[in-house]
VEXDREN-2710 file (C-alpha; in Angstrom, 1 decimal):
% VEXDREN-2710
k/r/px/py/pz
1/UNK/4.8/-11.6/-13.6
2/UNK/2.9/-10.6/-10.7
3/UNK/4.1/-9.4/-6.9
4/UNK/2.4/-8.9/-4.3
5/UNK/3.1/-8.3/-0.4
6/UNK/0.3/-8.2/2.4
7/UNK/0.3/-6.7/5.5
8/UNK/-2.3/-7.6/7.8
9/UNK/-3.7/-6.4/11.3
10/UNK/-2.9/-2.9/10.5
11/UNK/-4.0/-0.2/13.5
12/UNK/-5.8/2.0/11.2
13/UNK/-9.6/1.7/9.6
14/UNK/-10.1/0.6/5.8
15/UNK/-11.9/3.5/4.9
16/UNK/-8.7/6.0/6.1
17/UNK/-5.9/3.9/3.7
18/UNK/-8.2/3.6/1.2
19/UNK/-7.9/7.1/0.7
20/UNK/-3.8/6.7/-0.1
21/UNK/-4.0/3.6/-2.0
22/UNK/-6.4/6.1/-4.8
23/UNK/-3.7/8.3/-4.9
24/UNK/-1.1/5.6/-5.7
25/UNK/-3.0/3.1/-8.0
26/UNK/-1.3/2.9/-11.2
27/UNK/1.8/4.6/-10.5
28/UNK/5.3/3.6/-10.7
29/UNK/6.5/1.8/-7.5
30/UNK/9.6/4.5/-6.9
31/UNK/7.3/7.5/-8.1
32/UNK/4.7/6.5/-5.4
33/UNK/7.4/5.7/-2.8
34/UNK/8.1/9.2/-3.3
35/UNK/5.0/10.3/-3.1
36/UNK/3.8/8.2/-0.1
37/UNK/7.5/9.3/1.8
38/UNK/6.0/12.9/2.0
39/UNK/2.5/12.4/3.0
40/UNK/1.0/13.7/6.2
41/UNK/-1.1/10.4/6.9
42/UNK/-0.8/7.8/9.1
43/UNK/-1.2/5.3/5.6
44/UNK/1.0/6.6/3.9
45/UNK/3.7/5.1/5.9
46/UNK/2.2/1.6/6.2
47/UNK/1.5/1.5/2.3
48/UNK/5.4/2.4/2.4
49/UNK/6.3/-0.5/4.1
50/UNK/4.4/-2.7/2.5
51/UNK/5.4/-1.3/-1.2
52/UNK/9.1/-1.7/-0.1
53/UNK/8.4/-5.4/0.8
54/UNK/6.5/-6.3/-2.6
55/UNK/9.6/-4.2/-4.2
56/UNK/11.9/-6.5/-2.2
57/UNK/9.9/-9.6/-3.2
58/UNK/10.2/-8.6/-6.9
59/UNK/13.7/-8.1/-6.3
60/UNK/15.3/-10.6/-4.2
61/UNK/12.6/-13.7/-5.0
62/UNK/12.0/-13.4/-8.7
63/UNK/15.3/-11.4/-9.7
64/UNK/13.0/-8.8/-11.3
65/UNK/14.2/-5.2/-11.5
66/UNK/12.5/-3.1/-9.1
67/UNK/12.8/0.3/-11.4
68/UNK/10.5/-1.9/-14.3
69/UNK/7.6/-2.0/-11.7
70/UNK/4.3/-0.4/-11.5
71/UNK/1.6/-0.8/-9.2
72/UNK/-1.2/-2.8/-10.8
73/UNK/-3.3/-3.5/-7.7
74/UNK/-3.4/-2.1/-4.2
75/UNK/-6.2/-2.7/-1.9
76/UNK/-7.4/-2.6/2.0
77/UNK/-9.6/-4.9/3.2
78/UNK/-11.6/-5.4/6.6
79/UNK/-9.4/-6.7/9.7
80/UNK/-11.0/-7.7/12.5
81/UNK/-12.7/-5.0/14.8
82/UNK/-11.5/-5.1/18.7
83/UNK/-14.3/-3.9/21.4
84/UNK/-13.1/-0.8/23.6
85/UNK/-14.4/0.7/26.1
86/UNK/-14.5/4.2/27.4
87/UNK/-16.1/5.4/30.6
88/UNK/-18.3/8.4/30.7
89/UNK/-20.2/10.7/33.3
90/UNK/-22.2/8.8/35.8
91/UNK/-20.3/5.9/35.8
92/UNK/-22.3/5.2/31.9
93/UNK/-20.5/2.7/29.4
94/UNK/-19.1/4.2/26.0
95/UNK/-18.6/1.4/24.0
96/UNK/-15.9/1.8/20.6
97/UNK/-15.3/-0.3/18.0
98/UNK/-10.9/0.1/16.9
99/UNK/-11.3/-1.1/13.4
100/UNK/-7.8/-2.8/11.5
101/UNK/-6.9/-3.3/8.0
102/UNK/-5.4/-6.0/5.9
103/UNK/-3.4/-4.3/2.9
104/UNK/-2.6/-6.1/0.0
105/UNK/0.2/-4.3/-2.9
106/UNK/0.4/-6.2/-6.2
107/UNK/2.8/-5.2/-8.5
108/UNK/3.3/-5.8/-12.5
109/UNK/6.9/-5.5/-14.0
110/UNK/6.5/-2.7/-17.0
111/UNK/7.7/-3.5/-20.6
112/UNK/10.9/-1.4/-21.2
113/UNK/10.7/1.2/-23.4
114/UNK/11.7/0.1/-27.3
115/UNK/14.7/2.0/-28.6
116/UNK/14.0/3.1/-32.1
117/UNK/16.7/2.2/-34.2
118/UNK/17.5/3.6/-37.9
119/UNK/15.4/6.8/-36.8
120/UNK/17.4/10.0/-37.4
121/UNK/16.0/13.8/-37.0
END
């Protein structure tokens, strides 16, 4: 069973979250929430939120437990890029390009571990 949560429009470039969501692949969804909780960067707190709301989706929509999930998937993608402007010396024309994100978390529910039974020490 598969969960996933988007967030989309984010106020940060691809290339900057992509950066947290390497650090994070593969990882338990409460060991990274730990992780990401005491990170410096500005992703790191919107990969939060959007980990919390695929944990609550897990949770609340499919009545999965959210200590049984890893993260399978976690991605940024392109947004669309907003023209700014910034005026320089001599009345010139900077142009900038504010880039955004659309994050997508995808998480797996992990098989719980097998208790071995009959096995003595």
């Amino acid at each position: 069973m598969e969960v996933r949560a988007t967030s989309k429009h984010l106020p940060i470039s691809p290339q900057k979250i992509r950066l947290v969501c390497d650090l994070v692949r593969g990882m338990e969804a409460n060991e990274a929430a730990d992780l990401l909780r005491h990170m410096p960067q500005k992703g790191a707190g919107l990969l939060l939120k959007t980990l919390n709301s695929a944990l609550a989706n897990a949770e609340n929509n499919f009545e999965l437990d959210p200590n049984l999930m890893v993260i399978t998937q976690v991605y940024a993608n392109e947004g669309p890029r907003r023209p700014w402007r910034r005026f320089g010396a001599r009345g010139r024309f900077k142009p900038i390009t504010r880039r955004t994100s659309h994050l997508t978390v995808v998480l797996s529910e992990r098989e719980p571990e097998a208790v071995t039974a009959g096995k003595e020490d």
